[in-house]
C-alpha positions, 0 to 999 in steps of 0.5 A: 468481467464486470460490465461496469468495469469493461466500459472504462475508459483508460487512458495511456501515459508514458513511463515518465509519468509517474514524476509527474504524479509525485509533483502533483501529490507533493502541491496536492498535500501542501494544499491541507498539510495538517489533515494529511500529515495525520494520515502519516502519524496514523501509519507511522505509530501503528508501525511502532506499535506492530514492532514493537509487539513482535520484536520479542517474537521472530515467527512474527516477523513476516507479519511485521512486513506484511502489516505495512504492505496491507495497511497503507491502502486501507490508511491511504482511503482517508487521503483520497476522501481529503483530495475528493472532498477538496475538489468537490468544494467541500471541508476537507479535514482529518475529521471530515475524512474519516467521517466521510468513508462511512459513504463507501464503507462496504467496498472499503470493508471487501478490500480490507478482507480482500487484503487481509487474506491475502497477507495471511496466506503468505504469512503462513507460506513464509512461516512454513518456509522458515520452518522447513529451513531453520533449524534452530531456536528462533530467538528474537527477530534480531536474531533471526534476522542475523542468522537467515539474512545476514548469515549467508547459510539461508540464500534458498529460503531467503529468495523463495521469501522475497519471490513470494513477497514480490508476488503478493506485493504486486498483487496488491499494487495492481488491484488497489493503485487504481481501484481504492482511489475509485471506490472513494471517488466513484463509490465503486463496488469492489469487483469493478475497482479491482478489474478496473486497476488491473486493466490500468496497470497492464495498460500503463505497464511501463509506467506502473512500474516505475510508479511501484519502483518508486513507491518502494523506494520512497517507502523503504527510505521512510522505514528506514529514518525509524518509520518516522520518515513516512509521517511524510511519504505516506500521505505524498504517496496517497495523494500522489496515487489520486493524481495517478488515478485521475490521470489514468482513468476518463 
């Protein structure tokens, strides 16, 4: 364990708490509404734009799910700099944002290749699954999508798919809930943020758990409304994932 990262003082919440982050991130965005509507925009027009791109191409469609799952923490930097530099005293703008993750660039750089790997290998055992299993001409996703999920011939592939999605998901959530909201904070290294939002997790578990149920919900409700619901949810769950950070770590 980094040294760094065992030294870390944790604290412990309940399983409510998490209600209470989504209060604080909702005052948080409307405190800068324009900068952290932008942040959604962002999420919600590169969503359109990977649509759109693998609509015509279903082995590209565990590559749709995974680009939300991998683009949301990397996106979300640019929230947490919005809260850092406000409470910092300092402008807080869409601009100045971005201008400002240059300060913690390469431990933002180690996640995003951390998270890009991570999505290409489930990709490829999602695609290797798919494969194995359906034997006919993949088609369009919507046609794909008809005959794996809504058929009822591929429950096997379809449950071995979400188990894998689950894994990887969680993965994700626990290296990144806590450890993306620090390295902005603290320019943390990677490894440190990492060990440090793992320990926040299991430490908190019930809690994290309702936090990652509602993050699902919330985010499944925006893909839901044409991905245009998460011009909103992105950034209220960005800011809102601050507070948790702030509450959890000393």
């Amino acid at each position: 364990m980094s040294n760094d990262a065992a030294v870390i003082t944790i604290r412990e919440v309940g399983p409510t708490r998490p209600f209470f982050w989504l209060k604080s991130g909702w005052q948080d965005m409307m405190t800068h509404p324009g900068p952290s509507l932008m942040y959604g925009i962002l999420v919600t027009v590169a969503g359109w734009a990977i649509v759109t791109l693998a609509a015509p191409h279903a082995e590209l469609f565990t590559s749709v799910v995974t680009g939300f799952v991998l683009i949301a923490p990397l996106i979300a930097a640019g929230i947490y700099e919005l809260t850092r530099q406000r409470e910092a005293g300092e402008p807080a703008s869409f601009i100045n944002s971005v201008k400002s993750l240059r300060r913690n660039i390469n431990s933002i750089a180690d996640y995003g290749i951390v998270l890009i790997l991570a999505g290409i290998l489930w990709e490829r055992v999602a695609a290797v699954m798919f494969a194995l299993s359906y034997g006919g001409d993949m088609g369009s996703v919507k046609d794909f999508v008809s005959d794996i999920f809504l058929s009822g011939n591929y429950w096997g592939v379809v449950i071995a798919w979400l188990v894998s999605g689950a894994i990887l998901s969680s993965v994700i959530f626990s290296v990144t809930v806590i450890g993306m909201p620090m390295v902005i904070d603290r320019n943390a290294d990677v490894v440190t943020a990492m060990i440090t939002s793992v320990r926040a997790v299991f430490r908190n578990l019930p809690a994290m758990l309702v936090w990652a149920a509602l993050i699902v919900v919330l985010t499944g409700l925006g893909m839901a409304l044409a991905l245009v619901g998460l011009i909103v949810i992105m950034p209220l769950l960005g800011h809102a994932t601050w507070c948790a950070y702030k509450d959890l770590i000393q």
